[in-house]
PASEBA-1860 file (N, C-alpha, C; in nm, 3 decimals):
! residues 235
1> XXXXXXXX> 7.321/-15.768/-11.734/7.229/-15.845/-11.816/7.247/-15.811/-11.962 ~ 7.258/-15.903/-12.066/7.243/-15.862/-12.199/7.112/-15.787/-12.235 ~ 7.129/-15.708/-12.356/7.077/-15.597/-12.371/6.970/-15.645/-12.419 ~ 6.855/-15.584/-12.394/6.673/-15.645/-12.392/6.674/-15.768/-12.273 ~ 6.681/-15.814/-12.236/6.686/-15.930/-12.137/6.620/-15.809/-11.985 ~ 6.519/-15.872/-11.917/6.527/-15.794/-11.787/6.610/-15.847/-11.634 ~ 6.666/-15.750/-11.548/6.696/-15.796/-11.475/6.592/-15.904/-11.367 ~ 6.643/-16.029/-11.321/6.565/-16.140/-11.243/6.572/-16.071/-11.103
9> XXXXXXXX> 6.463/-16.039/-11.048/6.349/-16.060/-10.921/6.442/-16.118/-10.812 ~ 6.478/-16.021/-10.701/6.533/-16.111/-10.571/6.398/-16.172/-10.495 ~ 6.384/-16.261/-10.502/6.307/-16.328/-10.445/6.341/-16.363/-10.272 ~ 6.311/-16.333/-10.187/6.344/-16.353/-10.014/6.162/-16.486/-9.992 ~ 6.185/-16.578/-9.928/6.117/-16.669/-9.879/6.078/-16.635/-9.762 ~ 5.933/-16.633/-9.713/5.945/-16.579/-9.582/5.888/-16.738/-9.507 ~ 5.951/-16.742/-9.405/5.895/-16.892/-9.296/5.803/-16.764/-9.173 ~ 5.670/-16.833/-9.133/5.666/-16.794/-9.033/5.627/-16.898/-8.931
17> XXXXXXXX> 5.635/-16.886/-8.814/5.630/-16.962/-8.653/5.486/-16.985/-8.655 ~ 5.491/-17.129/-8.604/5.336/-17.183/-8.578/5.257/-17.084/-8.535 ~ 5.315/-17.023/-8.419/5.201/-16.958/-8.328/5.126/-16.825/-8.429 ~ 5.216/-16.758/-8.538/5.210/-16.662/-8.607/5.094/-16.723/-8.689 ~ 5.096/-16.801/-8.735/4.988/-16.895/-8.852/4.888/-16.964/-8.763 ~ 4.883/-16.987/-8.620/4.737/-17.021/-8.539/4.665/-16.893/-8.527 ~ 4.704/-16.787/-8.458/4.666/-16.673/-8.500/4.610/-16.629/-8.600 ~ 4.666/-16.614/-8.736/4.616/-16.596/-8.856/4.514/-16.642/-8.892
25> XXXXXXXX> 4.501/-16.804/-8.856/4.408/-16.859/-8.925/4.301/-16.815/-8.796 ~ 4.322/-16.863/-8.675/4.185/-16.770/-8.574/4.095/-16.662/-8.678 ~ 4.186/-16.573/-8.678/4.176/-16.458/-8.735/4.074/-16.438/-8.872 ~ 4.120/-16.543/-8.946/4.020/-16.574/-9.093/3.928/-16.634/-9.037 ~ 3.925/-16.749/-8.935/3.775/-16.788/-8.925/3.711/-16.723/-8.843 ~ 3.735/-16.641/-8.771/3.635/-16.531/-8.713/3.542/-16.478/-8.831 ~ 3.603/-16.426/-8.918/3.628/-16.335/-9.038/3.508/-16.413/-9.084 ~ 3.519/-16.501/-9.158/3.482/-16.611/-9.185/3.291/-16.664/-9.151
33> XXXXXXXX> 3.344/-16.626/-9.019/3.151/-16.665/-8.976/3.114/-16.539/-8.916 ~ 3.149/-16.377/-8.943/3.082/-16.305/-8.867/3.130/-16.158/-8.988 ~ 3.176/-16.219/-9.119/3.181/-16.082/-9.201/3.108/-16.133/-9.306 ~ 3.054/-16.028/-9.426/3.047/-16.041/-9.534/3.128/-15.906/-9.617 ~ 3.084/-15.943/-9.740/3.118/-15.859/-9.818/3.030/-15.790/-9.908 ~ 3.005/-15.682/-9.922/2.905/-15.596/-9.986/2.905/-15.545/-10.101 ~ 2.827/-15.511/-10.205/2.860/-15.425/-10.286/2.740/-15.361/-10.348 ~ 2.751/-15.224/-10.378/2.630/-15.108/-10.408/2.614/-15.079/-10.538
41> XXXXXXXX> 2.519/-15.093/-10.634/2.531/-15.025/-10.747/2.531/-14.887/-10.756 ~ 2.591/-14.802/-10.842/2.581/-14.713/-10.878/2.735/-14.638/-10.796 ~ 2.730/-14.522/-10.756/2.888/-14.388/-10.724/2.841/-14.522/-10.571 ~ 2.962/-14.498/-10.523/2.989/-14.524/-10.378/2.951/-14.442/-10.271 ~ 2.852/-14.512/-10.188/2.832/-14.424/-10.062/2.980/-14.368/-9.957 ~ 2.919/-14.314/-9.877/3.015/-14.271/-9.756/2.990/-14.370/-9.670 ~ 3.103/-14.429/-9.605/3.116/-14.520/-9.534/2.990/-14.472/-9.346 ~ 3.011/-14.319/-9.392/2.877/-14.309/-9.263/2.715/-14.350/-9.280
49> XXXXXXXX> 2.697/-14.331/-9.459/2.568/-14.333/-9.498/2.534/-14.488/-9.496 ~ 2.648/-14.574/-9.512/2.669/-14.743/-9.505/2.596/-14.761/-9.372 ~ 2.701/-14.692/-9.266/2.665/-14.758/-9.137/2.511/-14.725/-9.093 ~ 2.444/-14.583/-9.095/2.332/-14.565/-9.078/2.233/-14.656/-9.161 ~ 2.253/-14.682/-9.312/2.184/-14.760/-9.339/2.169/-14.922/-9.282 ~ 2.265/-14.956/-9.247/2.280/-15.098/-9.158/2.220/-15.084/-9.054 ~ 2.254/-15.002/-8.953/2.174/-15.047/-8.840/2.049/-15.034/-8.860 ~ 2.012/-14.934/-9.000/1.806/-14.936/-9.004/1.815/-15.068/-9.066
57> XXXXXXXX> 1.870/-15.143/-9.175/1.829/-15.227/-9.243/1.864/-15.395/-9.213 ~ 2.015/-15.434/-9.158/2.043/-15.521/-9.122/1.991/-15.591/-8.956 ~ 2.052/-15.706/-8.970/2.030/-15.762/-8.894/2.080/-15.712/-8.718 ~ 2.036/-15.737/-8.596/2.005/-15.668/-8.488/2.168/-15.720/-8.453 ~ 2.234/-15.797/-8.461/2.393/-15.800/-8.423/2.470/-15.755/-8.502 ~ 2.390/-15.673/-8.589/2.526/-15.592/-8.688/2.567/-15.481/-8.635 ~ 2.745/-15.495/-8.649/2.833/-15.377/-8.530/2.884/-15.255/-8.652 ~ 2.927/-15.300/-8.776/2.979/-15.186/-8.839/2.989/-15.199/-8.993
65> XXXXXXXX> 3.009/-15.099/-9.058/3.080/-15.149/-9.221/3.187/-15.017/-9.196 ~ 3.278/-15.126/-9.303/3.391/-15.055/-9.359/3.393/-15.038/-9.496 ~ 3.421/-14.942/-9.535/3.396/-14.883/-9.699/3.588/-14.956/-9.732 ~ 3.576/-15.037/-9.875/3.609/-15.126/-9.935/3.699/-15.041/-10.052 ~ 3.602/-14.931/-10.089/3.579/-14.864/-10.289/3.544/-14.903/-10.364 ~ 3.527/-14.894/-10.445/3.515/-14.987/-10.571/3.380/-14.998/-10.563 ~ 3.272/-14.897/-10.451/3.120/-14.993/-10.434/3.151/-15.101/-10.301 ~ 3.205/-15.129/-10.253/3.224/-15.246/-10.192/3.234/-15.230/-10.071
73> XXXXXXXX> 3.212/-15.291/-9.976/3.238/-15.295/-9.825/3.232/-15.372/-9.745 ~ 3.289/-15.425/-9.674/3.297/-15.544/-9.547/3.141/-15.481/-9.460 ~ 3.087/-15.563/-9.411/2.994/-15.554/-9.298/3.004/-15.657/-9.168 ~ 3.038/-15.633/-9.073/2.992/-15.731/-8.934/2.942/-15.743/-8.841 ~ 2.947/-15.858/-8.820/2.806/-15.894/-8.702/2.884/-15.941/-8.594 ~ 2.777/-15.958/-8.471/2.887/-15.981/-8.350/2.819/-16.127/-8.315 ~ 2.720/-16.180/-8.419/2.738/-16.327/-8.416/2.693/-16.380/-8.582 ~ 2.734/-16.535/-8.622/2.720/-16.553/-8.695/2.541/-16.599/-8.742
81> XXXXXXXX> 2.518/-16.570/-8.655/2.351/-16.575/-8.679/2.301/-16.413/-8.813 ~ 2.336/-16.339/-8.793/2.360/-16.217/-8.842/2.378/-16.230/-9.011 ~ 2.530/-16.275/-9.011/2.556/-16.326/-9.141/2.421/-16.395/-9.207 ~ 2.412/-16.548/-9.169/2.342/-16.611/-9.197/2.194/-16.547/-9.231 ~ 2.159/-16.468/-9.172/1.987/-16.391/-9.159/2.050/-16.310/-9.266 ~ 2.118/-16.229/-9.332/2.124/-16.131/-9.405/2.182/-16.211/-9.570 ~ 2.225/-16.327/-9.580/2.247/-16.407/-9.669/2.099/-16.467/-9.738 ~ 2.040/-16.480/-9.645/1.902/-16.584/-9.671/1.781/-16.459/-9.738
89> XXXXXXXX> 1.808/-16.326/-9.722/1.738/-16.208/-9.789/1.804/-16.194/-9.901 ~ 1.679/-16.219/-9.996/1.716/-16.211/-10.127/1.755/-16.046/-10.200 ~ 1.660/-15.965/-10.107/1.674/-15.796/-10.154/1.745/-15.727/-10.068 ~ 1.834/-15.644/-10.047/1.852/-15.528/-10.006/1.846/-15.411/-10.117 ~ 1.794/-15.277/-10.054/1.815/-15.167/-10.110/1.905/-15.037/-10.058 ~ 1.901/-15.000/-10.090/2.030/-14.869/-10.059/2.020/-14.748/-10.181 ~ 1.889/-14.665/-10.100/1.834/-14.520/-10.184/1.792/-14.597/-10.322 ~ 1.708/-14.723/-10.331/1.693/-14.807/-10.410/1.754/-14.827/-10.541
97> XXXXXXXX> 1.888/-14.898/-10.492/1.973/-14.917/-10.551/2.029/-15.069/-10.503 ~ 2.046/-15.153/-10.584/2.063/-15.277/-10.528/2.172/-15.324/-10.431 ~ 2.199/-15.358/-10.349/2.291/-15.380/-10.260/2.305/-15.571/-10.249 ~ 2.422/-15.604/-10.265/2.412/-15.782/-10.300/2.583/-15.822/-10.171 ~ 2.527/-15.930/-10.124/2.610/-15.975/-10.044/2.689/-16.089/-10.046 ~ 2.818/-16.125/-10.036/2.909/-16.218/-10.064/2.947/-16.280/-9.953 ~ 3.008/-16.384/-9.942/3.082/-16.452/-9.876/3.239/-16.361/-9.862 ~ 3.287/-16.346/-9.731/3.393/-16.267/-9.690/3.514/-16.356/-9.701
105> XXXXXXXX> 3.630/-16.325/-9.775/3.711/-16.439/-9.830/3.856/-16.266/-9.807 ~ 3.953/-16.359/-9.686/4.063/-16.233/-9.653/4.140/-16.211/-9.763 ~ 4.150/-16.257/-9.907/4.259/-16.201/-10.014/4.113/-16.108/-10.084 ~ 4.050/-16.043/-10.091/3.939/-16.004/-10.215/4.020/-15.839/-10.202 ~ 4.042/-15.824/-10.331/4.069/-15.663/-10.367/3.997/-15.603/-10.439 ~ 3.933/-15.513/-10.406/3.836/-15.440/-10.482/3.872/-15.365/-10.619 ~ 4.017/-15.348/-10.612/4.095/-15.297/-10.711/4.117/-15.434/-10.821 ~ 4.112/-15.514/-10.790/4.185/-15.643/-10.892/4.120/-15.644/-11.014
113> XXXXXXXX> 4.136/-15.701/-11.111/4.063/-15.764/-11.247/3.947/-15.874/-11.226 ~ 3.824/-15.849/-11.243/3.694/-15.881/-11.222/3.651/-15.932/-11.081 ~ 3.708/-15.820/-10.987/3.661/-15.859/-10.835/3.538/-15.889/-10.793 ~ 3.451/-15.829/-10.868/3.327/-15.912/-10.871/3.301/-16.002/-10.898 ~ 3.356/-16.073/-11.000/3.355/-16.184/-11.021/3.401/-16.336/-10.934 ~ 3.471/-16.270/-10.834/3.603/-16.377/-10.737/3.481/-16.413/-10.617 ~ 3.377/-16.350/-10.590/3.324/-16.352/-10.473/3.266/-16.460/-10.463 ~ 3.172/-16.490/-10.371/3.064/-16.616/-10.383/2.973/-16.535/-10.369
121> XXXXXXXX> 2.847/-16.554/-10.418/2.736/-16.452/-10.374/2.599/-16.592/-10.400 ~ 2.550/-16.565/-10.323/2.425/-16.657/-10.276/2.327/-16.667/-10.378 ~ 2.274/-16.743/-10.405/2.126/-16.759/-10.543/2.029/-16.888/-10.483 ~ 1.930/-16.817/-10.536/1.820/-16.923/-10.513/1.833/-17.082/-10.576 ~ 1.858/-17.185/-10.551/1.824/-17.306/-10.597/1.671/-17.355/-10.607 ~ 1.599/-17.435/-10.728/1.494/-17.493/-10.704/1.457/-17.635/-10.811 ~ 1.416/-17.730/-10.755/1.446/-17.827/-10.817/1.315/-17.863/-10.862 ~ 1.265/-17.887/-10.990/1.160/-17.892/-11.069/1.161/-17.966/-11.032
129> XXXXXXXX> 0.970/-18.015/-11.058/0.895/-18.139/-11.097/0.920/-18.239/-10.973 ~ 0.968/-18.205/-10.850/0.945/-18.271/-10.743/0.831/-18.316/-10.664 ~ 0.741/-18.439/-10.643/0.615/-18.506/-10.637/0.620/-18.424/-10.472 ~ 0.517/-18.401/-10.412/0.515/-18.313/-10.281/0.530/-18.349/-10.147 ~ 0.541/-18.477/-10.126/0.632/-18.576/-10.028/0.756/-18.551/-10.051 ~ 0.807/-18.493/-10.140/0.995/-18.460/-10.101/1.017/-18.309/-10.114 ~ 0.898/-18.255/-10.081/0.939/-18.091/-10.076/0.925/-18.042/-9.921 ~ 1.037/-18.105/-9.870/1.072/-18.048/-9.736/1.181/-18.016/-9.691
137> XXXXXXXX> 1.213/-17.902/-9.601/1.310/-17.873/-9.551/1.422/-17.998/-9.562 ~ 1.431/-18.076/-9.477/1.510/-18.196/-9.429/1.572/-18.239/-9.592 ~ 1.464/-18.296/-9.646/1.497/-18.344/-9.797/1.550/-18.255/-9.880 ~ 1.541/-18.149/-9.887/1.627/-18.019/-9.979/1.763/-18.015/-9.980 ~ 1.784/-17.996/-9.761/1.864/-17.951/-9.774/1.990/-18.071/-9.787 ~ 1.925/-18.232/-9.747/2.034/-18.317/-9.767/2.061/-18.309/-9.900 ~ 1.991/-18.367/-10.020/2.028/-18.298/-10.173/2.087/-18.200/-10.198 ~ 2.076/-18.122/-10.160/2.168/-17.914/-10.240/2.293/-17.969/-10.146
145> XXXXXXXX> 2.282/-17.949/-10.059/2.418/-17.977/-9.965/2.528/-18.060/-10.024 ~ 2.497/-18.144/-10.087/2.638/-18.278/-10.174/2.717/-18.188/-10.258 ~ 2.609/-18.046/-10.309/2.727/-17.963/-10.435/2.696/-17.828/-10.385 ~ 2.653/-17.803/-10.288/2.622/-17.641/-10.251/2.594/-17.629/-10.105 ~ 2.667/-17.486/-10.027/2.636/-17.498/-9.871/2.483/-17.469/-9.914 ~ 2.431/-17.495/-9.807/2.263/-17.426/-9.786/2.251/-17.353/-9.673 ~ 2.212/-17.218/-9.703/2.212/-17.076/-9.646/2.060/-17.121/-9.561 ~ 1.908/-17.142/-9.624/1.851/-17.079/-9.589/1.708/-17.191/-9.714
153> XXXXXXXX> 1.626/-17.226/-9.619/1.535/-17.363/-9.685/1.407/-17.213/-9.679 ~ 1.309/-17.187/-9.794/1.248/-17.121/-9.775/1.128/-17.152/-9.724 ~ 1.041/-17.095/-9.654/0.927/-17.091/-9.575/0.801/-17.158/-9.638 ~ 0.785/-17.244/-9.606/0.692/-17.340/-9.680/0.585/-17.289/-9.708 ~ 0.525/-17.202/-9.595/0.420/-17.131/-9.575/0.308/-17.039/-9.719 ~ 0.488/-17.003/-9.803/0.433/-16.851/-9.859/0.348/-16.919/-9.971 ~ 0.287/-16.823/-10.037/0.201/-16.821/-10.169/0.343/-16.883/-10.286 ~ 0.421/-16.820/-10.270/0.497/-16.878/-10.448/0.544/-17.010/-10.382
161> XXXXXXXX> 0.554/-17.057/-10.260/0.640/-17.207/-10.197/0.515/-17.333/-10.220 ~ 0.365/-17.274/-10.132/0.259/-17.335/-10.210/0.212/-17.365/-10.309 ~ 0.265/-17.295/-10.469/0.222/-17.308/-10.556/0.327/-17.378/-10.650 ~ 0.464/-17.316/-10.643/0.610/-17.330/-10.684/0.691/-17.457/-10.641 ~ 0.695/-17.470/-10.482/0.802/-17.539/-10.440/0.870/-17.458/-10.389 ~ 0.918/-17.491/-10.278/1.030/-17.423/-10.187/1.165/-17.396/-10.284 ~ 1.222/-17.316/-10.228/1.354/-17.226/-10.281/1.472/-17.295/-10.202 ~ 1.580/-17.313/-10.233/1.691/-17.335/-10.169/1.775/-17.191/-10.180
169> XXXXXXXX> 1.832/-17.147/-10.054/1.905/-17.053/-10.072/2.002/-17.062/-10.024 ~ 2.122/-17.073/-10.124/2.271/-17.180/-10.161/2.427/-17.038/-10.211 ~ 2.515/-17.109/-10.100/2.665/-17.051/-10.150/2.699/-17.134/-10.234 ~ 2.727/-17.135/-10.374/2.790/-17.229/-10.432/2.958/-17.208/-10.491 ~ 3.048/-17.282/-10.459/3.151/-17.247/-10.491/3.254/-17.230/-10.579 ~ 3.183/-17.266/-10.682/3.166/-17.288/-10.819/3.058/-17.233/-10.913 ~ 3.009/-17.162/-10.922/2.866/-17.142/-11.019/2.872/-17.215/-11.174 ~ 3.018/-17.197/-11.236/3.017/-17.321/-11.330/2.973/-17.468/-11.322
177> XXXXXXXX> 3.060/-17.486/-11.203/3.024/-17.608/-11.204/2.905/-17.673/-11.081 ~ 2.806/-17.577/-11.098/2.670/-17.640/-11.048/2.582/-17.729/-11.174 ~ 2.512/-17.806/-11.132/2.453/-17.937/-11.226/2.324/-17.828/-11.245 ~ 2.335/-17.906/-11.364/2.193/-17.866/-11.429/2.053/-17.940/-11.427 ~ 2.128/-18.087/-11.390/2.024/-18.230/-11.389/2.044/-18.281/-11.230 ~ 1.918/-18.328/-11.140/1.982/-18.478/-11.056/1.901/-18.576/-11.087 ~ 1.994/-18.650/-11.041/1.920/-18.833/-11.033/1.844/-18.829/-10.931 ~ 1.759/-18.877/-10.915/1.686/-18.884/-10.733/1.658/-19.001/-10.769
185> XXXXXXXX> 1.765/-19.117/-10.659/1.676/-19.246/-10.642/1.511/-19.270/-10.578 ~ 1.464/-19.378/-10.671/1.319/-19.393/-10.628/1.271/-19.408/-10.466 ~ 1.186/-19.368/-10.436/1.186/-19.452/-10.311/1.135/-19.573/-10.281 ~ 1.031/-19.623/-10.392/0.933/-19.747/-10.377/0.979/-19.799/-10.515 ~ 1.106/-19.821/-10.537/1.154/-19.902/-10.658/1.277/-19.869/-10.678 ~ 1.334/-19.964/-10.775/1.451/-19.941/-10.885/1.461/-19.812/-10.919 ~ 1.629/-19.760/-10.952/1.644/-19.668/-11.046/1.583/-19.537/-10.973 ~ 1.633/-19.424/-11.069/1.573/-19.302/-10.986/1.472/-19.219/-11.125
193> XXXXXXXX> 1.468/-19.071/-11.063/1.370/-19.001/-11.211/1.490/-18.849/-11.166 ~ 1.492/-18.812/-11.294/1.598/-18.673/-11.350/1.504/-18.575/-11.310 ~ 1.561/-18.470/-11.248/1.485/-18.347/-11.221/1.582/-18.249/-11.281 ~ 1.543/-18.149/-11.335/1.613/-18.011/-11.383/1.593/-17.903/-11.225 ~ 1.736/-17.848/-11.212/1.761/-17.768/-11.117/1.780/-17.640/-11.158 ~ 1.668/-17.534/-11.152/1.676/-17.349/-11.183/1.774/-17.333/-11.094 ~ 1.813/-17.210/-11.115/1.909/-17.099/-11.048/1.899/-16.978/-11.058 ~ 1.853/-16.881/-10.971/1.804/-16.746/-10.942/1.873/-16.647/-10.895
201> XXXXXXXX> 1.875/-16.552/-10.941/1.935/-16.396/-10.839/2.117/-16.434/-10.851 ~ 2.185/-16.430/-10.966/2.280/-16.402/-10.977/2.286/-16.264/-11.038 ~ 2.412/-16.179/-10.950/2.397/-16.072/-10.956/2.465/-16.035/-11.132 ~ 2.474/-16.106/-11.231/2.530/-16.093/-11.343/2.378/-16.165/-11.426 ~ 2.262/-16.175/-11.374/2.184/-16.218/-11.453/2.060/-16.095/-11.485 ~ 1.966/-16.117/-11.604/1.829/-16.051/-11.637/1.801/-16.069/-11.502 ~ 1.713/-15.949/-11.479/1.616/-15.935/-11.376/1.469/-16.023/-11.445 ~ 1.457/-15.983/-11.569/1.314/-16.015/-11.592/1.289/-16.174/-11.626
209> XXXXXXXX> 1.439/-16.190/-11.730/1.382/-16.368/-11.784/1.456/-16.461/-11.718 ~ 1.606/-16.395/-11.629/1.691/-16.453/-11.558/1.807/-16.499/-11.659 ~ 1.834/-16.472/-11.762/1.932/-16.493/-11.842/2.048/-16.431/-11.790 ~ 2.163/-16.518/-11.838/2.315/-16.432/-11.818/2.375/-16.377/-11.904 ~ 2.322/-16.368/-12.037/2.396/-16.297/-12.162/2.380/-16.137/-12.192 ~ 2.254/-16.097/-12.047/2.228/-15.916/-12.084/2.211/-15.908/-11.967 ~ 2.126/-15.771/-11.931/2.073/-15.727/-11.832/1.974/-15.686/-11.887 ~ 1.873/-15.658/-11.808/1.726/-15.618/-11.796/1.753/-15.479/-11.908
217> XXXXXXXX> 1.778/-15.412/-11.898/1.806/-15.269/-12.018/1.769/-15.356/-12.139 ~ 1.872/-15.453/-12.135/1.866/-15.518/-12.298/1.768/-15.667/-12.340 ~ 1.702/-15.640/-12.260/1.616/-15.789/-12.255/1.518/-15.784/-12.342 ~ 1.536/-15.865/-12.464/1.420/-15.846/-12.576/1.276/-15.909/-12.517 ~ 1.256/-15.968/-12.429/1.113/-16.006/-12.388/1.030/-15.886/-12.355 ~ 0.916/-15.891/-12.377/0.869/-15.771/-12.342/0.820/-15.772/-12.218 ~ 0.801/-15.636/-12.126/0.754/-15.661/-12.014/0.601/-15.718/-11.990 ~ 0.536/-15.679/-12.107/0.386/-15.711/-12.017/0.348/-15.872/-12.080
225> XXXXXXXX> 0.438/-15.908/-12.176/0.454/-16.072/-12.212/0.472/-16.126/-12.098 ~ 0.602/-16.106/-12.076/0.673/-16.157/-11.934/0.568/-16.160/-11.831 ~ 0.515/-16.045/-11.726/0.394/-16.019/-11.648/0.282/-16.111/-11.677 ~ 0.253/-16.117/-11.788/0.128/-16.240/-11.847/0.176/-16.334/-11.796 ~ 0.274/-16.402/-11.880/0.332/-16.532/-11.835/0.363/-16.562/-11.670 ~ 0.406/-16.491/-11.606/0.438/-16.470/-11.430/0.283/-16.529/-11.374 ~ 0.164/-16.439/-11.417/0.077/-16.464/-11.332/0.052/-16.579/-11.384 ~ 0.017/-16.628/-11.516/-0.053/-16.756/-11.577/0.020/-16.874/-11.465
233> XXX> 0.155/-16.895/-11.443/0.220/-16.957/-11.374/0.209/-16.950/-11.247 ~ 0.152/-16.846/-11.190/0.120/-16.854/-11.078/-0.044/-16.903/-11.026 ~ -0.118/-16.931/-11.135/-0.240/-16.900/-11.076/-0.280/-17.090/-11.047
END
């Protein structure tokens, strides 16, 4: 090679046999509906202190975790009911320390450049100013569903769903490109009316005002402003 120039990369092509790639893919969709992916704030536990904490804290078909590094760890269930029940919980703790759960995707390296960032991780959806004939399960989840899976329609029942509106709790696969606005056609006329759609519990957002430009450390709102405002809205 001339001098500064680097030597070129043998490149080898690999083919593999159908049966090798039915397998594989088996393999990912197992993966697929019966893993997630974990991650702990703060030093990394021991992959024993993981598992004891799972079987107290997770769901009743959860079989094991595997420590990841980086904070991180695979967890599985021996059905996809499991997954699903532990997606739709907005908190875990771990020696109260936040623990947040992803969608299990077979290339994720815990070592890579912003691996946190590559994951899917679940957030609350909620769609303002909806009249109370369309705040139901059924109706939510056909809407969120056109741009987001839906994990988990929240319990109509509670105090903040009675007062608030139900929660959508959504994989989205994109977080950029989730809408900020929908159209909802009318039902007893022409034309539809614009609703603004919140978005909650991203693990890169304020705890207190829900912003993505800080974290709670740096959040100029004050707490007992904030607290005022919470209950006024709730009452």
């Amino acid at each position: 090679t001339e001098e500064g120039t680097r030597p070129q990369k043998k490149i080898f092509p690999i083919v593999l046999k159908d049966s090798t790639l039915d397998k594989l893919r088996n393999s990912v969709a197992h993966g697929q509906q019966h893993t997630l992916i974990g991650k702990t704030q703060g030093p990394s536990p021991s992959q024993f202190e993981l598992n004891e904490w799972g079987r107290e804290e997770l769901h009743e078909s959860f079989i094991d975790i595997i420590s990841k590094g980086q904070g991180f760890f695979e967890a599985h269930f021996s059905s996809p009911l499991g997954k699903q029940f532990t997606l739709s919980h907005a908190e875990y703790k771990f020696n109260n320390r936040n623990v947040m759960f992803a969608e299990w995707t077979p290339h994720f390296e815990p070592e890579g450049d912003n691996a946190a960032s590559t994951l899917q991780y679940p957030l609350w959806a909620q769609i303002k100013g909806l009249p109370r004939f369309l705040r139901t399960e059924d109706f939510l989840r056909e809407v969120i569903s056109q741009f987001a899976t839906v994990v988990y329609v929240e319990d109509s029942d509670s105090y903040r769903a009675r007062t608030l509106g139900l929660r959508v709790r959504i994989i989205p696969t994109n977080v950029s490109e989730l809408p900020d606005t929908l159209h909802i056609p009318k039902i007893d006329g022409d034309g539809g009316v614009y609703h603004d759609i919140v978005y909650t519990g991203s693990p890169d957002e304020c705890e207190r005002c829900h912003k993505k430009d800080h974290t709670v450390k740096y959040c100029k709102v004050p707490k007992k402003s904030f607290r005022r405002d919470r209950e006024t809205r709730q009452r």
